[in-house]
C-alpha positions as CSV (number, residue, x, y, z in Angstrom):
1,X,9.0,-15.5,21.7
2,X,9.5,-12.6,19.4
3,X,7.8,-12.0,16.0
4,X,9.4,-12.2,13.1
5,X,9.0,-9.4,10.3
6,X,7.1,-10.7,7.1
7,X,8.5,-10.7,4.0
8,X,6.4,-9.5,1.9
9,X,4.4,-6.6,2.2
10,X,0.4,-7.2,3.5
11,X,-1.6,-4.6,2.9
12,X,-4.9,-5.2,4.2
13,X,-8.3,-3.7,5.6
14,X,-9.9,-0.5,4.2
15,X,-9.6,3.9,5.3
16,X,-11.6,6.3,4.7
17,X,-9.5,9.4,4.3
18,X,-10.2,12.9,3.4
19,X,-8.3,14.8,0.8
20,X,-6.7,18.0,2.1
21,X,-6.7,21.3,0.3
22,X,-4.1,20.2,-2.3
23,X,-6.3,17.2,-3.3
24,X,-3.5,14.9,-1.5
25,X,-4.5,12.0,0.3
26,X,-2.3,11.0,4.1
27,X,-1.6,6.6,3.0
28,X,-2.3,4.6,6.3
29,X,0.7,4.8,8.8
30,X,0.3,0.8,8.6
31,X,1.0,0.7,5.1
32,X,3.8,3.5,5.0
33,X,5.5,1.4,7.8
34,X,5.7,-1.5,5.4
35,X,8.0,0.6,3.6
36,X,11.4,2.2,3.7
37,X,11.1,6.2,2.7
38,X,11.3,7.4,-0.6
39,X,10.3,3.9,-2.3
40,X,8.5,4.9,-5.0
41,X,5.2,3.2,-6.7
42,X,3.0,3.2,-9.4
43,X,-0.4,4.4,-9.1
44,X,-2.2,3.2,-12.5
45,X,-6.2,3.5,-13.9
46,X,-7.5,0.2,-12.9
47,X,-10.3,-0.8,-15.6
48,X,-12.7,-0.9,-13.0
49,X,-13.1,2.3,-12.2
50,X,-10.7,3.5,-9.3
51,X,-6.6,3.9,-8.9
52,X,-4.7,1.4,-8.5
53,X,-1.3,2.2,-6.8
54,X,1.6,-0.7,-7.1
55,X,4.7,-0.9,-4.7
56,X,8.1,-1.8,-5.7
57,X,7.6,-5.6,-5.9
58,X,4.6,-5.3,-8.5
59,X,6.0,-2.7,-10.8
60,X,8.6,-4.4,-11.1
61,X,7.2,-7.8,-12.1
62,X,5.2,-5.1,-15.0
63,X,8.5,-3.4,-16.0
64,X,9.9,-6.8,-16.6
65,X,6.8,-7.6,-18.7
66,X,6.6,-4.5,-20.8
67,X,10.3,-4.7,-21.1
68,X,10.1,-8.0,-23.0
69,X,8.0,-6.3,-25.8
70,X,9.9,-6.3,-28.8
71,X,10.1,-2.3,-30.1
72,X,9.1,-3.7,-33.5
73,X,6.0,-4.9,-31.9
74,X,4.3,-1.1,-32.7
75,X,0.7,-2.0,-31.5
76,X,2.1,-3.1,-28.6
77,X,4.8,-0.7,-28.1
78,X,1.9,1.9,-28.6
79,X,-0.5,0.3,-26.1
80,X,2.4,0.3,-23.6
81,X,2.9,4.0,-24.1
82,X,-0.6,5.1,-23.9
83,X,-0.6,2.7,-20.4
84,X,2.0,4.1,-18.7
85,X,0.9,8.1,-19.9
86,X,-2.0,7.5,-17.8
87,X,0.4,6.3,-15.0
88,X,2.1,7.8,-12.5
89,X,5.3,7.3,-10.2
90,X,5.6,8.9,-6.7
91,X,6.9,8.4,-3.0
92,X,5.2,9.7,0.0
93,X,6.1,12.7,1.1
94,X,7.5,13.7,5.2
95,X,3.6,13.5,6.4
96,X,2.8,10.0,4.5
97,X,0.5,11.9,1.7
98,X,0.2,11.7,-2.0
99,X,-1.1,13.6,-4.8
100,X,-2.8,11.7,-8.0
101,X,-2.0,13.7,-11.0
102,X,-5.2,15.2,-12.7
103,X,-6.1,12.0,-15.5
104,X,-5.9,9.4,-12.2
105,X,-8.0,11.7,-9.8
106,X,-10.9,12.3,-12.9
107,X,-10.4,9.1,-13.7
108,X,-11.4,7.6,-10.5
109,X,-13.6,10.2,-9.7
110,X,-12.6,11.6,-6.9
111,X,-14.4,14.8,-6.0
112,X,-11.8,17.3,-4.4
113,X,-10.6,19.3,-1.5
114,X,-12.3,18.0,1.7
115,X,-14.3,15.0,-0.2
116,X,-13.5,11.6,0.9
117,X,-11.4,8.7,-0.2
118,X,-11.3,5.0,0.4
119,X,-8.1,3.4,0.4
120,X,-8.3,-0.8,0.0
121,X,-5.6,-3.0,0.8
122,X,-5.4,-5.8,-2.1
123,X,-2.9,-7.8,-0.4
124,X,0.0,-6.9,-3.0
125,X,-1.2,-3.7,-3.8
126,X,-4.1,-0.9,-2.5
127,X,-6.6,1.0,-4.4
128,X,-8.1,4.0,-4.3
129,X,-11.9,4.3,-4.8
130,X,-14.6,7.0,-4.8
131,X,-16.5,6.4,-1.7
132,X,-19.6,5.7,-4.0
133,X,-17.9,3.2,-6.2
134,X,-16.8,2.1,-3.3
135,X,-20.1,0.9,-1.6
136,X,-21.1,-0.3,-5.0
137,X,-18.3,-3.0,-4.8
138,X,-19.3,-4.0,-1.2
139,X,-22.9,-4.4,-1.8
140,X,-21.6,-6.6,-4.7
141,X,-19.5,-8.8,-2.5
142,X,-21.7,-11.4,-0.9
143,X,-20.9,-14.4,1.1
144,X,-21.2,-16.4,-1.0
145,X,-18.3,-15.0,-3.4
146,X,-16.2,-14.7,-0.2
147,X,-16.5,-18.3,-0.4
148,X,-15.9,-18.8,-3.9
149,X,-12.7,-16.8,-3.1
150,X,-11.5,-19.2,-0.8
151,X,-12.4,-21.8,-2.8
152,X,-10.9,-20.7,-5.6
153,X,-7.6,-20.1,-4.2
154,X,-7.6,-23.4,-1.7
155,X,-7.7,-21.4,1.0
């Protein structure tokens, strides 16, 4: 019996990466094969502290949302543009690698040539962390809210 292609895009389990000499980061063959070549994504500040980097699917459920914002709605509107000049679009390029633009890589605190990066599958989407933000996540995440996950989501 032969198995059948998801869907949907998984991306799942964590890499630890180094950044190269250009500050560019190689994404995880596994998660570059999920994806046909030059799809572009969204890489955005995630309010906890590391990058957060959409694929197709997920930006587009936030263009929709952003495009239903009246442009008389100025707070709004203004809040939208400050969001997405923090954001950034890109594809891979031929060897699977990215570059974050300078606000998301001081944002996320990454340190630079030759430091390391973890890259976290969120199912939908990955982030990006600082190695030490990182472990301060994990230590956080207990067994106990693994079950509350699971519980919470009637899994």
């Amino acid at each position: 019996m032969q198995m059948s292609t998801p869907s949907k895009a998984y991306l799942a389990g964590n890499f630890r990466h180094l950044l190269d000499d250009k500050n560019r980061v190689t994404i995880p063959s596994p998660w570059r094969g999920l994806f046909a070549k030059g799809t572009s994504f969204l890489a955005i500040p995630n309010p906890g502290g590391y990058v957060s980097v959409l694929p197709p699917a997920e930006a587009d459920k936030l263009y929709e949302k952003f495009a239903e914002v009246p442009l008389s709605d100025v707070e709004a509107q203004n809040d939208i543009s400050a969001f997405m000049a923090r954001t950034q679009s890109f594809s891979f390029d031929s060897q699977g690698r990215i570059a974050l633009n300078d606000t998301l890589f001081s944002y996320a605190g990454l340190g630079g040539p030759k430091s390391e990066v973890v890259l976290v599958g969120g199912l939908n989407k990955f982030n990006i962390y600082n190695p030490t933000k990182w472990s301060q996540v994990e230590q956080e995440s207990t067994t106990s809210s693994q079950r509350s996950v699971m519980q919470r989501f009637g899994i």
